[in-house]
C-alpha atoms as an extended CHARMM CRD file, in Angstrom:
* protein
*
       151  EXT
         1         1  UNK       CA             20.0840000000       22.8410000000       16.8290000000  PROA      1               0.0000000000
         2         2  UNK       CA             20.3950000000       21.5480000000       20.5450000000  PROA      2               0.0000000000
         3         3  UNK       CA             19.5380000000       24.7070000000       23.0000000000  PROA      3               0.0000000000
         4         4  UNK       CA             23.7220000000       24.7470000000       23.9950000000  PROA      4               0.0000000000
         5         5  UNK       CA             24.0140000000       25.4210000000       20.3060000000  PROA      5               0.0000000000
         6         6  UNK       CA             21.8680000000       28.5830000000       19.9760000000  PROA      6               0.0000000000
         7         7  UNK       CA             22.1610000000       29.9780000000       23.3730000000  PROA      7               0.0000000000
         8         8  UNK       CA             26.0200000000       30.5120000000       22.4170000000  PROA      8               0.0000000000
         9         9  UNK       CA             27.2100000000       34.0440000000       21.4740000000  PROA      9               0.0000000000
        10        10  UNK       CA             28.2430000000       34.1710000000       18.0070000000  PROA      10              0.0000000000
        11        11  UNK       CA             31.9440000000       34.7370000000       18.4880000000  PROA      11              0.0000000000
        12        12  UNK       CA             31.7440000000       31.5700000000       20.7610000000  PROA      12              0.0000000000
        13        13  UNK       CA             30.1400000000       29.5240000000       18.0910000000  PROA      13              0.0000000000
        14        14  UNK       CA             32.6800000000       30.4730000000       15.4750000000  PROA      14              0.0000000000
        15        15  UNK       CA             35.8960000000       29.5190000000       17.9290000000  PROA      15              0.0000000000
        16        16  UNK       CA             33.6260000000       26.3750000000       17.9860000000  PROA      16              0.0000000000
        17        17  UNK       CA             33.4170000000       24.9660000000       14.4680000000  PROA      17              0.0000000000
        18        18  UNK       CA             36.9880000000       26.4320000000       13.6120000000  PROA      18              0.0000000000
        19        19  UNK       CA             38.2880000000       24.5510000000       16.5110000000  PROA      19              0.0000000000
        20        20  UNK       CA             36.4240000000       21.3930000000       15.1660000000  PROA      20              0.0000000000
        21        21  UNK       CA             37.3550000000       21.7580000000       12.0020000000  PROA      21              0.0000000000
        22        22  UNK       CA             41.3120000000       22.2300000000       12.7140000000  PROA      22              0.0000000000
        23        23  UNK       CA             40.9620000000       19.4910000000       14.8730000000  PROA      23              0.0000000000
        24        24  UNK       CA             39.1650000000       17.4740000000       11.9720000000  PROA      24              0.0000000000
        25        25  UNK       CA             41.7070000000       18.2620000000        9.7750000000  PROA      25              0.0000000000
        26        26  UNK       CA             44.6650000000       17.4050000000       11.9860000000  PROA      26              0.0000000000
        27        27  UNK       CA             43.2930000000       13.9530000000       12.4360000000  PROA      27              0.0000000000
        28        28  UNK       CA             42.8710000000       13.4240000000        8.7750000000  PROA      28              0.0000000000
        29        29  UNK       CA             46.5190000000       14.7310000000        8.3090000000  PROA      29              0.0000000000
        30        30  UNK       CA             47.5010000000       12.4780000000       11.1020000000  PROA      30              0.0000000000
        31        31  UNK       CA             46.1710000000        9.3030000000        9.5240000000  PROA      31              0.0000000000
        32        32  UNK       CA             47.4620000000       10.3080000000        6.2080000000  PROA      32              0.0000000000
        33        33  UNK       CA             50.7450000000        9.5350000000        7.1710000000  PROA      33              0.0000000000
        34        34  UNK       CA             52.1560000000       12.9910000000        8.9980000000  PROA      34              0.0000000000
        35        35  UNK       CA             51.5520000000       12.5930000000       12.4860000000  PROA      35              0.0000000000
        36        36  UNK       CA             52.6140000000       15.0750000000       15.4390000000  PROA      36              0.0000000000
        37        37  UNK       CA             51.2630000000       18.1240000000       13.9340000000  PROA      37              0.0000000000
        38        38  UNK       CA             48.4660000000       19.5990000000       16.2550000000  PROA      38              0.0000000000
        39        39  UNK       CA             46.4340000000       23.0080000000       15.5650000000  PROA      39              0.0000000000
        40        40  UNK       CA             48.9050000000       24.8330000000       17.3700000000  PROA      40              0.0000000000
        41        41  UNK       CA             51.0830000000       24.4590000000       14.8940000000  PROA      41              0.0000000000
        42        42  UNK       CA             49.0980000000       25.8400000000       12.0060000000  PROA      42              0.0000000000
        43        43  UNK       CA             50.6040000000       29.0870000000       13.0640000000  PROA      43              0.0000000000
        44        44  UNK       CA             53.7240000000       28.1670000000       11.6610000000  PROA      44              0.0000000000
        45        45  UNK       CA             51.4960000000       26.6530000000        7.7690000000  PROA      45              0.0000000000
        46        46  UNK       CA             49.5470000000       29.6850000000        8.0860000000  PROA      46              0.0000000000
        47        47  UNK       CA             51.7400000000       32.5720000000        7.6870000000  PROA      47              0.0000000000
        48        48  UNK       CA             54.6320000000       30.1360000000        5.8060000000  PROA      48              0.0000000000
        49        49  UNK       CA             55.9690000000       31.0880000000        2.4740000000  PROA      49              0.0000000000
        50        50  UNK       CA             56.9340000000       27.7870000000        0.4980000000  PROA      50              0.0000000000
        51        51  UNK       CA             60.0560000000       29.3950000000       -0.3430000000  PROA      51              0.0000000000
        52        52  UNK       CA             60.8800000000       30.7630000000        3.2010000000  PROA      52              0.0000000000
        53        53  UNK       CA             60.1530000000       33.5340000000        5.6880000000  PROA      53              0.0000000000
        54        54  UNK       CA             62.1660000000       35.2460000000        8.2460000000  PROA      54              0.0000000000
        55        55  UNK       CA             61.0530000000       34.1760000000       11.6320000000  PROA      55              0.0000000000
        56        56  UNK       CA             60.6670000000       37.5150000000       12.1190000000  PROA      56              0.0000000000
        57        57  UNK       CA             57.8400000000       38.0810000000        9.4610000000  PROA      57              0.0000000000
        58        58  UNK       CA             56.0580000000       35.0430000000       10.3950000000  PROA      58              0.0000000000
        59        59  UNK       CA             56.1350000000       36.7760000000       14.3860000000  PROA      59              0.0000000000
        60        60  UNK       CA             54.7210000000       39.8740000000       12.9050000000  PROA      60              0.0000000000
        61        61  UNK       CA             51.9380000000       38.4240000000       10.3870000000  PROA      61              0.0000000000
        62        62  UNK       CA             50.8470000000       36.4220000000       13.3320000000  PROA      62              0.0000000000
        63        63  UNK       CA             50.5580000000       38.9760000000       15.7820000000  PROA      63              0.0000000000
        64        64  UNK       CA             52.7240000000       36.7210000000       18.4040000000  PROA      64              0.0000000000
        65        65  UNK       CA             56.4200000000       37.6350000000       19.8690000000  PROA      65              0.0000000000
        66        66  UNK       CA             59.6590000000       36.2130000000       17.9940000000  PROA      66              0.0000000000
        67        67  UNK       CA             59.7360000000       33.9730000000       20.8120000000  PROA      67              0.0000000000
        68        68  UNK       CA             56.5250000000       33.1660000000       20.7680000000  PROA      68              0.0000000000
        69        69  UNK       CA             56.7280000000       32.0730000000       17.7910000000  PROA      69              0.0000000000
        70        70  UNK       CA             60.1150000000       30.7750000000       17.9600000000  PROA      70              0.0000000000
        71        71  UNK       CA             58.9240000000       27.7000000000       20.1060000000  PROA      71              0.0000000000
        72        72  UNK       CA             56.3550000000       27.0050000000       17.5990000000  PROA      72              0.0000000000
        73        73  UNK       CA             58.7650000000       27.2000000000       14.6220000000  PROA      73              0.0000000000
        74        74  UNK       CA             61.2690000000       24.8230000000       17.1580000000  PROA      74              0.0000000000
        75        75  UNK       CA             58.1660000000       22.2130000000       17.5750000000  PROA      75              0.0000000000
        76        76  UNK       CA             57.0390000000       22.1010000000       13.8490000000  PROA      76              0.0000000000
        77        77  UNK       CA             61.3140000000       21.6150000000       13.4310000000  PROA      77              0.0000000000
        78        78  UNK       CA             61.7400000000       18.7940000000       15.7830000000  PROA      78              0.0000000000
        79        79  UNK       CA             58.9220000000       16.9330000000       14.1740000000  PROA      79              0.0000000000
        80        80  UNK       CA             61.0040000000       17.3160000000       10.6780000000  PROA      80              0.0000000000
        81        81  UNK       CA             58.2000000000       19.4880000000        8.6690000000  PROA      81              0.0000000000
        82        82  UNK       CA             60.6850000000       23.0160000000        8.5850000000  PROA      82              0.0000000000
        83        83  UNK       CA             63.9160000000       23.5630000000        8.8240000000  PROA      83              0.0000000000
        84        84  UNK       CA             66.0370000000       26.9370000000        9.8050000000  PROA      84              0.0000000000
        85        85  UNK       CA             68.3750000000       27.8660000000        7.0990000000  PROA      85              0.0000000000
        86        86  UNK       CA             70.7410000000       30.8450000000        6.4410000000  PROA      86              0.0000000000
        87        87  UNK       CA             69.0000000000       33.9730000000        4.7530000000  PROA      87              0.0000000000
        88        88  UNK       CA             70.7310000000       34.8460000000        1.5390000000  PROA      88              0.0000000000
        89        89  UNK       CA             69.7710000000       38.1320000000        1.5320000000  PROA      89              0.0000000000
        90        90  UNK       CA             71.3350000000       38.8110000000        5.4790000000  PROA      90              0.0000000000
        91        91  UNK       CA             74.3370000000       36.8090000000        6.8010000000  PROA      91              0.0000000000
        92        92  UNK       CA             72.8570000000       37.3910000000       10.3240000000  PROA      92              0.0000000000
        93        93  UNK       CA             68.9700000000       36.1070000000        9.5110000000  PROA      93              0.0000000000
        94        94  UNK       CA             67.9360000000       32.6550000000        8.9640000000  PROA      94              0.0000000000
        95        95  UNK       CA             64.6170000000       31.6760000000        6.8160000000  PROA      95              0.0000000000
        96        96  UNK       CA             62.1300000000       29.0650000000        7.8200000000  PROA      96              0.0000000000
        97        97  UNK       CA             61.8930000000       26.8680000000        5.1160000000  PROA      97              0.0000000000
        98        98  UNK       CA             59.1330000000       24.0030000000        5.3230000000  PROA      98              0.0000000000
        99        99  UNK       CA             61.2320000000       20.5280000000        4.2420000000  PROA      99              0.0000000000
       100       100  UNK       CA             59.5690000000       18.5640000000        1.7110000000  PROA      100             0.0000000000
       101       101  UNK       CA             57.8550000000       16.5730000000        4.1880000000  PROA      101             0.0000000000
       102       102  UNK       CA             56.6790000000       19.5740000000        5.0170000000  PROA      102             0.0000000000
       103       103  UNK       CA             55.2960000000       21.1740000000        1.7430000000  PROA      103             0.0000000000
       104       104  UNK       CA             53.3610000000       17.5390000000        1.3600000000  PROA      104             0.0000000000
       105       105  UNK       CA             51.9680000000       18.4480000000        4.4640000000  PROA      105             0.0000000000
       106       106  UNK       CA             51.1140000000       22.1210000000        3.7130000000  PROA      106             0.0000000000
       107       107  UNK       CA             49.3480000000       20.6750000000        0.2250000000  PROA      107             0.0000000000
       108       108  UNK       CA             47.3500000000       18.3770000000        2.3950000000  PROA      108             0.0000000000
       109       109  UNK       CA             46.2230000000       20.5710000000        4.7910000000  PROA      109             0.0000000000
       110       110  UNK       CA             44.7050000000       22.7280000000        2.3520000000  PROA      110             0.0000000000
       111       111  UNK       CA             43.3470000000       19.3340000000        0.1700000000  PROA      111             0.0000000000
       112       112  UNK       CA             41.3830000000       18.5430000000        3.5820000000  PROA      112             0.0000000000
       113       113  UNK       CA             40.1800000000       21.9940000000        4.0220000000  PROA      113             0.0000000000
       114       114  UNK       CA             38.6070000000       21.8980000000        0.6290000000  PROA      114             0.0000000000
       115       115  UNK       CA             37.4860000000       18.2400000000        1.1420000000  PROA      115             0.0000000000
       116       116  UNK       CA             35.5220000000       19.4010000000        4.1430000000  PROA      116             0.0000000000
       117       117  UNK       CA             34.2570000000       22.5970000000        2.6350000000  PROA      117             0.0000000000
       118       118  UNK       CA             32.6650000000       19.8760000000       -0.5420000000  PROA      118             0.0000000000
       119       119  UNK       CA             31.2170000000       17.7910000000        2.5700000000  PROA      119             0.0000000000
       120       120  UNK       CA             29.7190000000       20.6650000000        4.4330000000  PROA      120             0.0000000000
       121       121  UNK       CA             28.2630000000       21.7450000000        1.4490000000  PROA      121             0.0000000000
       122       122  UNK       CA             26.5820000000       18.5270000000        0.6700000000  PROA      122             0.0000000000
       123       123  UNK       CA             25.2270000000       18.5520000000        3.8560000000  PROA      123             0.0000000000
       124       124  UNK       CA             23.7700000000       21.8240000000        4.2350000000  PROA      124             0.0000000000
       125       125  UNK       CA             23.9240000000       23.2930000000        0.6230000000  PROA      125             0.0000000000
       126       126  UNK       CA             26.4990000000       24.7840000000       -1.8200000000  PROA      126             0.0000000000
       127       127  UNK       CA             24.4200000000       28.2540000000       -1.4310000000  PROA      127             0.0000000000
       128       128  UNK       CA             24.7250000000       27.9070000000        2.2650000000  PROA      128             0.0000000000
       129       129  UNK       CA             28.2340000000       27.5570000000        2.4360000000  PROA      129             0.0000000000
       130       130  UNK       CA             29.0710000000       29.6680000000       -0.7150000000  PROA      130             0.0000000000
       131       131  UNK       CA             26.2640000000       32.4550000000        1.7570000000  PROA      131             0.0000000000
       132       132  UNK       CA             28.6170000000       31.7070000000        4.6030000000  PROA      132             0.0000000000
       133       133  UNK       CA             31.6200000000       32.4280000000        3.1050000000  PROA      133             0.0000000000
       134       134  UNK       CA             30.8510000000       35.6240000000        1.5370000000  PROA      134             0.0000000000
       135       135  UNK       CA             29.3770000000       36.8550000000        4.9500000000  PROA      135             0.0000000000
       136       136  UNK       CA             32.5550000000       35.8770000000        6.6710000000  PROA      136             0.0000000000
       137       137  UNK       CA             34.7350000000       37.4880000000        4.0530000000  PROA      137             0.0000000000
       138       138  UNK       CA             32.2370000000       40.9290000000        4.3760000000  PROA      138             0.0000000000
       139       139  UNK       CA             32.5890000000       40.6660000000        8.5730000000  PROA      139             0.0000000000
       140       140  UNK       CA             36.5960000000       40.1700000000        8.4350000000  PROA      140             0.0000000000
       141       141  UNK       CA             36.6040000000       43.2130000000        5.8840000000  PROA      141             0.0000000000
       142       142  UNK       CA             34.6740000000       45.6840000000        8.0850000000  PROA      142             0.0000000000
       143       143  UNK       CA             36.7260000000       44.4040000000       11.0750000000  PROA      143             0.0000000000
       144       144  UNK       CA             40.0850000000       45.1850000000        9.0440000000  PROA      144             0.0000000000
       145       145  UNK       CA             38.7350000000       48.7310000000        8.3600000000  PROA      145             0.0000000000
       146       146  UNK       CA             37.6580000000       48.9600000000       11.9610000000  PROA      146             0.0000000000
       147       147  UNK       CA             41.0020000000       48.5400000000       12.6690000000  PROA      147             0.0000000000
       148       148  UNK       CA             42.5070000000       50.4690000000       10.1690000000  PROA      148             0.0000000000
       149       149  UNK       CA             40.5680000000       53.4590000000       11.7730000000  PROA      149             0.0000000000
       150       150  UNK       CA             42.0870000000       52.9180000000       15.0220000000  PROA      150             0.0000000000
       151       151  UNK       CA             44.6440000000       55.4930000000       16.2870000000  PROA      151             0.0000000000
């Protein structure tokens, strides 16, 4: 590791390789044929039901405004990957529902996340990355009970 690499703080080093890795997989998306989607827009994949969501639950799982995440919903829209349609379940609420362009995009995405998952662990080790994961999901579970905790 170069001395950059290990004098960074670990919560710096982790914004690091996910922002390499969503930028990874963008490009790969990109060149498979759906271009204009950028990381900033995984907000929108993320927290997307295939069948739908209420802009409003998609604000809320996100932890971002309605408006907030509004814009990103109207970006992801413009480029053709969702689409706003009425709510059956309330006249006044409309779903965001990702177009089929879109759900080939969502499956892709998470093809390329696996794909680079099987590379990293050919590079460094299934137990290392099968180690990393399992620390990861053990940090993100003590920081959800942290939170839980909170007033």
């Amino acid at each position: 590791m170069s001395a950059v690499a290990t004098d960074q703080h670990l919560v710096a080093l982790l914004g690091s390789v996910k922002e390499d890795l969503l930028e990874e997989m963008y490009r790969r998306v990109s060149a498979a044929g759906y271009p204009g989607l950028r990381p900033s827009h995984g907000c929108v994949f993320r927290y997307l039901d295939v069948d739908g969501s209420r802009l409003s639950e998609l604000a809320e799982r996100s932890g971002m405004t309605k408006q907030a995440f509004g814009e990103h919903v109207a970006n992801v829209e413009a480029l053709g990957y969702v689409a706003r349609t009425p709510d059956p379940e309330d006249g006044r609420a409309k779903l965001v529902v990702p177009t089929s362009r879109g759900r080939e995009a969502l499956i892709l995405g998470r093809q390329i996340f696996a794909e680079i998952e099987r590379e990293w662990a050919e590079a460094i080790g299934v137990e290392r990355v099968a180690g990393l994961r399992e620390t990861l999901q053990e940090i993100h579970a003590l920081q959800v009970a942290r939170g839980a905790d909170l007033p």
